[in-house]
N, C-alpha and C positions, 0 to 999 in steps of 0.2 A: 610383437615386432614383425613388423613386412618381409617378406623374403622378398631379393633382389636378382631377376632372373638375369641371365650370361648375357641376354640383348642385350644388357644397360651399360654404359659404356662410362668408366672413370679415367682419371686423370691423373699422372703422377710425376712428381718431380725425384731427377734422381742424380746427385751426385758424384762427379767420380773425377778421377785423375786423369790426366791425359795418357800414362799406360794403361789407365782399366781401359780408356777408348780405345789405343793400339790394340790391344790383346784382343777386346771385343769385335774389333775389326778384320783382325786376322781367323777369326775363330767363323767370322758370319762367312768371310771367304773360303774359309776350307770345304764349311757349310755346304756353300753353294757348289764346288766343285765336285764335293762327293754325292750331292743330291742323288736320292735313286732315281727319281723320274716317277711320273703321274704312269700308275693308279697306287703303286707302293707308297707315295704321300701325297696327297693333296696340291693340286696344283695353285692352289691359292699359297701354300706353303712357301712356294718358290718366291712368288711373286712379293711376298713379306717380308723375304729375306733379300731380297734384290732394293725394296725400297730401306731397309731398315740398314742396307750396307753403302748406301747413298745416304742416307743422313750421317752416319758413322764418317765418312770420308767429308761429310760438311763442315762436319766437326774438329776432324783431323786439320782439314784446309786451313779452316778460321784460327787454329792454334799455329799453325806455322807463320802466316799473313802476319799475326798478332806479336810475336815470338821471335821470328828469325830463325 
């Protein structure tokens, strides 16, 4: 069997309620506030949780639009 090194990049589908998205979104916020700051993590860090807190709120959006 092949090992599949970290490079390779998969795809996942992932279900959730619109609380686990709230939750998640408040959680990637705290995240972001308490961030230590580069060199203590990674600045690509930040940057993944800044885009990953903008999809979360795309999310959030589109349930409200959709919902009332």
């Amino acid at each position: 069997m092949e090992e599949i090194g970290w490079e390779s990049e998969y795809d996942y589908n992932l279900f959730l309620k619109i609380e686990d998205v709230r939750m998640m979104y408040d959680h990637i916020c705290y995240s972001i506030k308490m961030w230590p700051g580069s060199p203590a993590r990674p600045a690509e860090e930040q940057e993944y949780l800044l885009k990953l807190k903008m999809q979360l709120f795309a999310m959030l959006a589109d349930y409200t639009l959709e919902n009332g």
